[in-house]
N, C-alpha and C positions, 0 to 999 in steps of 0.2 A: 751414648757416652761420648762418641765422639765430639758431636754436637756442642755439648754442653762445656767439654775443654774448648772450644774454636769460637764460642760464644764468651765463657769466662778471658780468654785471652784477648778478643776486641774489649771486652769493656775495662780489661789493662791498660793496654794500648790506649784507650780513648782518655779515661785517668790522666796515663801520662802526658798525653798531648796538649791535657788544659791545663794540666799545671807549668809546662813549658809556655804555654802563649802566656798564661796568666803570669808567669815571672817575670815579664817582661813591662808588666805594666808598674805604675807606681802611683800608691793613692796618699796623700798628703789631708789630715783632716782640716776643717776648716773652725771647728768650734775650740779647739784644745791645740796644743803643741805649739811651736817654735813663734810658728805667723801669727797665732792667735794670742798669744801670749806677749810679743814684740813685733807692733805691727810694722812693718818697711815703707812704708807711704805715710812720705811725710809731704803731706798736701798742703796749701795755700786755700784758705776758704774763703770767698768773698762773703760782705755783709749780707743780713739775711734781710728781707722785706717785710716779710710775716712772720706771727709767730710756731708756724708749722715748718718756715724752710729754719727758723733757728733749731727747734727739736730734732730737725734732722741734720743739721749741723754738728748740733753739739753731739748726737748721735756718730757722724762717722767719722771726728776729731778724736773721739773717746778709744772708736774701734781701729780707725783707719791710721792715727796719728794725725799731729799737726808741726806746722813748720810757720816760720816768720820770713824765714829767707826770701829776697826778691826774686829769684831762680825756682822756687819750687812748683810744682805743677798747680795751677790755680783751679779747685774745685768750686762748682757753682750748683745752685739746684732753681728750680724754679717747680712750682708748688702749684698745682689746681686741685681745688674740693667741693665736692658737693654729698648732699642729703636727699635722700628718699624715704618715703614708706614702705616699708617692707607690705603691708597686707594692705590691699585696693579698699577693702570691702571696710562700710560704714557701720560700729556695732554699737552699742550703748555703754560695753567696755571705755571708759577715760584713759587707759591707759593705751599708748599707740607707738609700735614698737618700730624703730627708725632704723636705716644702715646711711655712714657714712662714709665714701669714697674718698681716700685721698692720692692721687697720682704724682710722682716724683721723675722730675728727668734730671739728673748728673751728668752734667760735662766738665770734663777734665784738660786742660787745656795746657800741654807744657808752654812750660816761660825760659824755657834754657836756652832758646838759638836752635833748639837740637828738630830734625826734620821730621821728629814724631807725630804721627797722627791725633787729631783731637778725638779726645773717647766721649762717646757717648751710650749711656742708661738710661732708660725707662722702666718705671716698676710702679704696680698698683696695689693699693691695701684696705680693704676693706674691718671696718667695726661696726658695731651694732649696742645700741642703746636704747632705753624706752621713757618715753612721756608721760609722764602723768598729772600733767597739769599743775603741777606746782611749780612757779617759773623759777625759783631762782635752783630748785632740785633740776628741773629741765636742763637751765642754763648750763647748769655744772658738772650733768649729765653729755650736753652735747659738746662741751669744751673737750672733758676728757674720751670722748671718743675718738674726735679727730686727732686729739696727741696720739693714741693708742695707735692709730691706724699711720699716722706718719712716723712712728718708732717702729714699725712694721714693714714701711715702705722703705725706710732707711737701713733695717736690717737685710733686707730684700737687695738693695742698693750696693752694700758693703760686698753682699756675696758675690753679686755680678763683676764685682770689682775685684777681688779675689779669684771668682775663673775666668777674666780674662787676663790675669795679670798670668795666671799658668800656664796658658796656650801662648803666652810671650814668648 
């Protein structure tokens, strides 16, 4: 009997303890609420080269904000992608099912005078689509992949830039 009161009372005690640390923290969501809804970075985006750094562009202008001002921190992306065959093996299947990588790196660059460090992200996204030998289905097939996969890398992009802007 005793036991089990000196057992019931640690697992009180241990209760109370995690809700005292855990009070102490603070979780801010990232898909809903204040930020998500009114983004505070209002960035400067440089021209895009390709058509993957604009979709990620116009991606984190939408999410992140955009600004015109000469002072505002100048976002940039620079875009590499590449295709593979997802299965080695040779079959009599025509259909041949592909993954495309697209990697993103964002740097952020203030332009205010001010002694902030430049930020830098990296983030990779992978999509997947399949051949089947009809090109202009293929074509259309592998276009929209790689936007998928850089709407991916830019969502990926957006969050990095979000927790680091909370560890500010």
């Amino acid at each position: 009997m005793s036991f089990s009161k000196t057992l019931r009372s640690a697992a009180v005690a241990g209760a109370m303890l995690g809700a005292t640390i855990l009070s102490g923290c603070s979780f801010s969501p990232v898909y809903s609420g204040a930020l998500a809804s009114q983004p505070s970075f209002q960035l400067a985006y440089a021209k895009p080269n390709s058509r993957l750094e604009q979709v990620i562009y116009q991606e984190l202008s939408l999410r992140l904000g955009a600004s015109t001002s000469a002072t505002a921190p100048l976002a940039s992306v620079s875009v590499s992608a590449g295709e593979a065959d997802l299965v080695l093996s040779q079959t009599a299947n025509p259909n041949k099912p592909k993954e495309v990588t697209v990697a993103a790196t964002l740097t952020i660059t203030p332009r205010d005078g001010s002694t902030a460090p430049v930020q830098t992200y990296t983030r990779r996204a992978t999509s997947n689509y399949t051949r089947t030998g009809q090109v202009i289905a293929d074509n259309a097939a592998s276009i929209d992949a790689f936007e998928r996969a850089a709407k991916s890398a830019a969502e990926s992009l957006r969050l990095a830039v979000l927790a680091g802007a909370s560890r500010s």
